[in-house]
C-alpha positions in Angstrom: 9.2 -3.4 -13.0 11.0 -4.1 -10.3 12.9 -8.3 -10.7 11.9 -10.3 -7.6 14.5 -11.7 -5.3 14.0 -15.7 -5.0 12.3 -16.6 -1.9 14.5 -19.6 -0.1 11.4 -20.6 1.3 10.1 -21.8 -1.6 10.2 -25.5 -2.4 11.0 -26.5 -5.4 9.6 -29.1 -7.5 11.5 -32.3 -9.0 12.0 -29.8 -12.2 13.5 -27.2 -10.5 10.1 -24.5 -10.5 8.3 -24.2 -7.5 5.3 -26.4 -6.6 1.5 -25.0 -7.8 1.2 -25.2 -3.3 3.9 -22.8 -3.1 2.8 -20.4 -6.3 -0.6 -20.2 -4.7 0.5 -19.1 -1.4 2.7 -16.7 -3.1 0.0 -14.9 -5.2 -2.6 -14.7 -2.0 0.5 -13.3 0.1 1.0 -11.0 -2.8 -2.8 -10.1 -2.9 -3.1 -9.4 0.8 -0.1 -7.1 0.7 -1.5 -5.0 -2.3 -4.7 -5.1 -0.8 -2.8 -3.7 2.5 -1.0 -1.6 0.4 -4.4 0.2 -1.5 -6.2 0.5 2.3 -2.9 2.4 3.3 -3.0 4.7 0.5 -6.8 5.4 1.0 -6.6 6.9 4.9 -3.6 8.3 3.9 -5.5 10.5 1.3 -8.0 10.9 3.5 -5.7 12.1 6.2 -4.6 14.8 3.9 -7.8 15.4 2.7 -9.0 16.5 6.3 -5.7 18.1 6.9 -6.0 20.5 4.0 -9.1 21.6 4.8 -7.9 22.5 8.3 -5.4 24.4 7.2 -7.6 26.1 4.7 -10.4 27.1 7.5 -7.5 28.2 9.5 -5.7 30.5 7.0 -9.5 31.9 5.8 -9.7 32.7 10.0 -6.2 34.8 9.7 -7.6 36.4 6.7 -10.4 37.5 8.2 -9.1 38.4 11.4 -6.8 40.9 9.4 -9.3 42.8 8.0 
């Protein structure tokens, strides 16, 4: 796995780690993105989903229209 770069935005606590505040907003910023991330990969499948079967209607056309 990838090591994460430190965020400078991130404000550090008295011992150095970054506040609960900070981890909080950093896990639902992380959430939203993946969630982004998962509805990206879905109409990108079914993109190609409806592509393929455009290209297969079209080739069974050529076929036909050969014989």
């Amino acid at each position: 796995m990838a090591q994460q770069k430190p965020n400078p935005s991130v404000r550090l606590a008295e011992n150095g780690a970054p506040s609960l505040e900070e981890l909080r907003a950093q896990r639902r910023e992380r959430a939203e993105t993946n969630r982004r991330v998962e509805d990206l990969k879905l109409r990108l499948l079914r993109i190609t989903e409806q592509h393929m079967d455009q290209a297969v209607r079209l080739i069974r056309r050529w076929l036909r229209a050969q014989d």
